[in-house]
C-alpha positions in Angstrom: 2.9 -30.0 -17.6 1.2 -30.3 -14.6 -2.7 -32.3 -14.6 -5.1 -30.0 -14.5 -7.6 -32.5 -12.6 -5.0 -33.3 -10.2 -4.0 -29.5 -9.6 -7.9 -28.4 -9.0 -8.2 -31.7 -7.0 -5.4 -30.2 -4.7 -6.6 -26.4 -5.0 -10.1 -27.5 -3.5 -8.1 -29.7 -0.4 -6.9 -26.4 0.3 -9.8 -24.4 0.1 -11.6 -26.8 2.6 -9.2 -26.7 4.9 -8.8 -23.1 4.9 -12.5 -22.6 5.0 -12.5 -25.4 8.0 -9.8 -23.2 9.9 -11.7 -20.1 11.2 -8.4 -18.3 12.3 -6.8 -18.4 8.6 -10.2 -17.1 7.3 -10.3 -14.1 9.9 -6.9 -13.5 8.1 -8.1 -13.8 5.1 -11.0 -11.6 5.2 -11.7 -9.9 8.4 -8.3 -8.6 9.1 -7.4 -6.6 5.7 -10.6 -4.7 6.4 -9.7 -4.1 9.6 -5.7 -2.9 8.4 -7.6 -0.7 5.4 -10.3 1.3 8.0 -7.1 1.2 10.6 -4.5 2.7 8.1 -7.2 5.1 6.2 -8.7 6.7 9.3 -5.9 6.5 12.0 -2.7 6.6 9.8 -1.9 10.2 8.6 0.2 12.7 7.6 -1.8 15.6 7.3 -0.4 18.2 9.4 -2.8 21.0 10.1 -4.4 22.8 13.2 -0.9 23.5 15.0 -1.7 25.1 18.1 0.0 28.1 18.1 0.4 30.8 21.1 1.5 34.3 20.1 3.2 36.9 22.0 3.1 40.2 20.1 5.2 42.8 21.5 4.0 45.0 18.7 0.5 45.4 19.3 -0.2 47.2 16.1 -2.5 46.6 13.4 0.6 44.8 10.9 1.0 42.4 14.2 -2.4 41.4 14.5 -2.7 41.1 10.3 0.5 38.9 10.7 -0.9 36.8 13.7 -4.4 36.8 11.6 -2.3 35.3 8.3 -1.5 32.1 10.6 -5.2 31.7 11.9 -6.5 32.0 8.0 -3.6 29.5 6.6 -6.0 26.6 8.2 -3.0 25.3 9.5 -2.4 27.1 13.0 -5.1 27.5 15.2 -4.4 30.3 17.8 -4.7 28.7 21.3 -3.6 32.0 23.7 -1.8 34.8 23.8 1.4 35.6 26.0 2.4 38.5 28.1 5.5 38.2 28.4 8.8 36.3 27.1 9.1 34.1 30.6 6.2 32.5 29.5 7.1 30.9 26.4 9.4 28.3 28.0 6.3 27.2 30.6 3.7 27.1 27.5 6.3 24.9 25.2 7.1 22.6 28.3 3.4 22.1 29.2 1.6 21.2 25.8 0.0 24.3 25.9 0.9 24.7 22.2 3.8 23.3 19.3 5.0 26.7 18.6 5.1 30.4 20.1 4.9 33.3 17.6 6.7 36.0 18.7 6.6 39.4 17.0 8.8 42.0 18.7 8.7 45.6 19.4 9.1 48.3 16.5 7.6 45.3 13.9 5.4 47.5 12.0 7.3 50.7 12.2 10.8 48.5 10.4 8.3 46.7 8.1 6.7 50.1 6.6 10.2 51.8 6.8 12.2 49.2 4.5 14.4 48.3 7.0 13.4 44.4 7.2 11.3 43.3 10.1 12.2 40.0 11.8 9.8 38.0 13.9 10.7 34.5 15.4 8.7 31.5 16.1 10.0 28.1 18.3 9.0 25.1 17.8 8.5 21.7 19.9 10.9 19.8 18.4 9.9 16.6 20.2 7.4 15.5 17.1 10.3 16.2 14.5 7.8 15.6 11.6 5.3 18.4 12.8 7.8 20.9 13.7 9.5 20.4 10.2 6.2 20.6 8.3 5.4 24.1 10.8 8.0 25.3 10.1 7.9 25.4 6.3 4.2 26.5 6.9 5.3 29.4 8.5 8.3 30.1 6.0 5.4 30.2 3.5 2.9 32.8 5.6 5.6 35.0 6.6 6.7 35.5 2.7 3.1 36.0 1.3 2.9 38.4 4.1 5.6 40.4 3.2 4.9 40.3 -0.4 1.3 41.7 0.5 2.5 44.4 2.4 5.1 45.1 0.8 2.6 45.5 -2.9 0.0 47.4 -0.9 2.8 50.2 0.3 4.0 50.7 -2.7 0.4 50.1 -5.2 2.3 47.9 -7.3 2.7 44.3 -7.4 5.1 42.1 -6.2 8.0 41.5 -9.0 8.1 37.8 -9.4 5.2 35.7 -8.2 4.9 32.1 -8.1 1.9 30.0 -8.5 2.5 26.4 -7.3 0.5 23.4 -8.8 0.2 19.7 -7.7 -0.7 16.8 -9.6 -1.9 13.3 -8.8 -2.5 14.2 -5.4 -3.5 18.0 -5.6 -5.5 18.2 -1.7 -2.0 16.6 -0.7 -4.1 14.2 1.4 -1.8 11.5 2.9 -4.6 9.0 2.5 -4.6 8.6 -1.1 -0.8 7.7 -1.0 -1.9 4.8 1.9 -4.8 3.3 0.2 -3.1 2.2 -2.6 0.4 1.4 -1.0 -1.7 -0.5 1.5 -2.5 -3.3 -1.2 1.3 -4.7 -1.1 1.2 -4.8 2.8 -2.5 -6.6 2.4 -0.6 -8.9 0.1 2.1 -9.2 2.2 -0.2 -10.0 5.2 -2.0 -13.3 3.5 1.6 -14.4 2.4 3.2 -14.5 6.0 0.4 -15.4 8.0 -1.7 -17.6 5.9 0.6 -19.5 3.0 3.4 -20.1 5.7 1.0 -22.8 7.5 0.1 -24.7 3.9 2.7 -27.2 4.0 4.0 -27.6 8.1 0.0 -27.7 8.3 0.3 -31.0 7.0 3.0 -32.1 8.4 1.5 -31.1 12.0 -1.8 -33.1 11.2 -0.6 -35.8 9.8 -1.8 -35.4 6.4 1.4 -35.3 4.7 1.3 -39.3 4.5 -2.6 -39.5 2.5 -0.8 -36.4 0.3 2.3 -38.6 -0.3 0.3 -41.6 -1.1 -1.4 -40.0 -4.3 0.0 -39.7 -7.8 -0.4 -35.8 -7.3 3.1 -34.2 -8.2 5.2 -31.3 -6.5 4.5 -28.4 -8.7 0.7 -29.7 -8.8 0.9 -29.2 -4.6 2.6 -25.8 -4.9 0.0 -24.6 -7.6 -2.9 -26.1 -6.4 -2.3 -25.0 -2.9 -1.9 -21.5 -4.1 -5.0 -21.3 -5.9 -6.9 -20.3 -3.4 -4.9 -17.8 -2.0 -4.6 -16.0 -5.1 -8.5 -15.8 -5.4 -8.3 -14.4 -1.6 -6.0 -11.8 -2.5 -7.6 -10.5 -5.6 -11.1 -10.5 -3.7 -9.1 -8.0 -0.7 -7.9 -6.0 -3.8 -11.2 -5.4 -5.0 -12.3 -4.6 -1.2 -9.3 -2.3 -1.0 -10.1 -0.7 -4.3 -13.8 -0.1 -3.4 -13.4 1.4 -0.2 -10.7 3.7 -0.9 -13.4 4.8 -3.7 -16.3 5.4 -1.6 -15.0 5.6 1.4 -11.5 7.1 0.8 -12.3 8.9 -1.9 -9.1 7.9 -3.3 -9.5 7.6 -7.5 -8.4 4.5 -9.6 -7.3 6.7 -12.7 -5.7 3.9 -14.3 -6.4 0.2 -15.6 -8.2 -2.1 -13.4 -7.1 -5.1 -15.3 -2.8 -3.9 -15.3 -3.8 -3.5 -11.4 -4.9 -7.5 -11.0 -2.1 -8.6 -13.4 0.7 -7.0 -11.3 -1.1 -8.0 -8.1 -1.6 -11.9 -9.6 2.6 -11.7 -10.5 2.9 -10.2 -6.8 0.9 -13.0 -5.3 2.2 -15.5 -6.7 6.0 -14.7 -5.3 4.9 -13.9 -1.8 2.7 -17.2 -1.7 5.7 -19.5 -3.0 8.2 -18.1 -0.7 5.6 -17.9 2.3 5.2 -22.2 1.0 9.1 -22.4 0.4 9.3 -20.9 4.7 6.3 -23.5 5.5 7.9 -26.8 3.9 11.4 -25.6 4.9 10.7 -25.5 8.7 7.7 -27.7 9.0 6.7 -26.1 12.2 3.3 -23.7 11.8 4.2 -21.5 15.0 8.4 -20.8 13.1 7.0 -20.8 10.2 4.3 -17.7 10.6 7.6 -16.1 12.6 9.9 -16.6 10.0 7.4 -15.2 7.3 6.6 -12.4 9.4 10.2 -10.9 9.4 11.2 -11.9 6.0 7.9 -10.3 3.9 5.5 -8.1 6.1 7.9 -6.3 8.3 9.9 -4.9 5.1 6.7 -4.5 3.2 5.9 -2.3 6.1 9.3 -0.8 6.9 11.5 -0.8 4.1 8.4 -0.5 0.6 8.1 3.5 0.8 4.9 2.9 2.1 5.6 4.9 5.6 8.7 5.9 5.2 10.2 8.0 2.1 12.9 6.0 0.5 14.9 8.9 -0.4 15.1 9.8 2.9 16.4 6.6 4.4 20.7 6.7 5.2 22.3 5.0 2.0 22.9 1.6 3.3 19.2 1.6 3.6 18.3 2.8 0.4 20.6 -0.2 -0.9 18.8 -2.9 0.8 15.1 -1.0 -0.5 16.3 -2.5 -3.5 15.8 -6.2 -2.8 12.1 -5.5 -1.3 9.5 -6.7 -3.6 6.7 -4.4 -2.4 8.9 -1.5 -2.9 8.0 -2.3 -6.6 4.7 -3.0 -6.0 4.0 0.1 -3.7 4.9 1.5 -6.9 2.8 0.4 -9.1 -0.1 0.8 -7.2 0.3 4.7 -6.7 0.9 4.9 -10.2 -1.9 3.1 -11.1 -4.5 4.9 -8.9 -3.2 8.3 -8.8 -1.3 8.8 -12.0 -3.1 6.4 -14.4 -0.3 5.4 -15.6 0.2 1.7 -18.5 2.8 -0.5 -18.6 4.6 1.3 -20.6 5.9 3.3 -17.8 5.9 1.1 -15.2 7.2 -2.2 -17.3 10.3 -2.0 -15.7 8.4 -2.8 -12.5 6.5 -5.5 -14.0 9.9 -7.4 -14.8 10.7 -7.2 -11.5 7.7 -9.1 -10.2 7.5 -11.4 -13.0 11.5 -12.3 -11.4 9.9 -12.4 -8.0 7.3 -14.7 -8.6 9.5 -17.4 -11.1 11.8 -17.0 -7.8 8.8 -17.6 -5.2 7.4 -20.7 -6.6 11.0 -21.9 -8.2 11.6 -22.0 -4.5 8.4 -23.4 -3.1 8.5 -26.1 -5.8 12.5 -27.0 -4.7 12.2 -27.8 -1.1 8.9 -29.1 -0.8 9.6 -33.2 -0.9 6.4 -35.5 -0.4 8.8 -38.5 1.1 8.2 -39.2 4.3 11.3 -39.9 6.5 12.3 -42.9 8.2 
């Protein structure tokens, strides 16, 4: 068992020289708030305010209710209307708008006389994302539409009618899925640029001898060096939380205290393996590089936390598998938005527990006090 004296002895070394470094604490503090503010305001996947240019061909009072059905959605804002069909290709080509509405000749006479209307709008499918989400938008106004007018013709109402509920997420507001997936990137963050400099820090300065010199023993090092960084990343959780709270608005529906316990098991694998990189290489600058790829870039890339999962090719889906924040992305959103225990998300919480006997197992192995000859 390791000495408890010995271990805080070492936690408190690390401390000091982290507080003494005013880079790592910049990292530490100053540049998850940034991330949070950076990812809450600028990061978004709200889609709304498409500007739209119409060319109605119709010009009848079931055109204009069509055109006004867009403007009334909230999501397409009207930005001109066309004369003619050579225009469409100049307005698409120049920015003047994402989409062109066009509603052709004879619309409302077809629409009244049961014979279908059609009406067609193009899309600038340079942003794929925007013309996908405009597109279903539209598939969505067009059918109410036609259900409308189709009710009021005839004084009865439509057949079948379907009334759509969310949960968790009801405003659909991208935010509250990126507050809470941003915690495993924050976590990610302190374990590749901050724990990845513990041990070649020493080695760099010279300190490695004093260290080597003291009755202090490996796992004592590994756990009192990460000590510190686990109280770090628990204080950025509890920033994170707040201000997706009051400034986010994002809700914490479930347990505060399941929330730290995953994060602590979280924390504890990324730290060992960003101190298994640092004693491996000995080198601060190939260390942080090495980190960098190996934890934040797949927290990033590869966690679901920009990037649906299930819409990644296969191979990639595979590999999502072996990503630690994947799990913890997970847990957060289910946490915060669902309220879910850990009787649902246990599963999970195996995972992580793995992850961090791995991290330190790892960080323990390789680090050596003997100096070389």
């Amino acid at each position: 068992m390791p000495d408890l004296s010995r271990l805080l002895a070492m936690a408190r070394k690390e401390w000091i020289q982290l507080r003494r470094d005013p880079r790592s604490m910049a990292l530490a503090f100053v540049l998850p708030v940034f991330l949070l503010l950076f990812f809450g305001y600028a990061i978004t996947w709200d889609v709304d305010d498409i500007p739209l240019a119409v060319l109605d061909q119709d010009r009848t009072a079931e055109s204009r209710a069509l055109t006004d059905a867009f403007v009334s959605s909230g999501y397409f804002t009207v930005t001109g209307y066309l004369g003619a069909s050579a225009e469409v290709d100049a307005t698409l080509v120049g920015g003047g708008a994402r989409g062109v509405l066009t509603i052709p000749p004879r619309f409302q006479s077809d629409l009244t006389g049961g014979r279908g209307a059609t009406v067609q709008l193009l899309l600038d499918g340079s942003d794929a994302n925007t013309a996908t989400i405009a597109q279903n938008y539209a598939d969505a106004i067009v059918w109410r539409h036609a259900l409308a007018a189709g009710a009021g013709r005839s004084g009865r109402g439509p057949a079948m009618r379907l009334e759509a509920r969310i949960w968790y997420n009801p405003d659909l507001e991208s935010r509250h899925m990126i507050v809470p997936g941003l915690i495993a990137v924050i976590m990610s963050i302190i374990a590749a640029m901050l724990t990845a400099l513990t041990i070649a820090r020493e080695w760099e300065r010279g300190t490695m001898e004093q260290l080597a010199s003291t009755p202090v023993r490996r796992t004592e090092v590994i756990l009192g060096k990460l000590l510190p960084y686990v109280g770090i990343g628990l204080f950025d959780v509890l920033v994170t939380v707040l201000a997706g709270m009051f400034i986010f608005g994002t809700p914490l529906n479930g347990s505060p205290f399941l929330l730290a316990a995953m994060t602590v098991l979280f924390l504890v694998g990324a730290l060992g393996l960003g101190i298994f990189i640092s004693a491996a290489v000995k080198s601060q600058v190939l260390a942080t590089q090495i980190a960098m790829v190996a934890t934040y870039l797949p927290a990033v890339l590869l966690s679901g936390f920009l990037f649906d999962i299930a819409s990644m090719p296969r191979f990639l889906r595979g590999v999502t598998y072996l990503i630690p924040a994947r799990y913890f992305v997970t847990v957060t959103r289910a946490i915060f938005l669902k309220g879910v225990g850990i009787g649902v998300l246990w599963p999970q919480a195996l995972f992580m527990l793995a992850y961090a006997a791995l991290g330190l197992g790892l960080a323990v192995r390789v680090f050596r006090k003997e100096l070389s000859a």
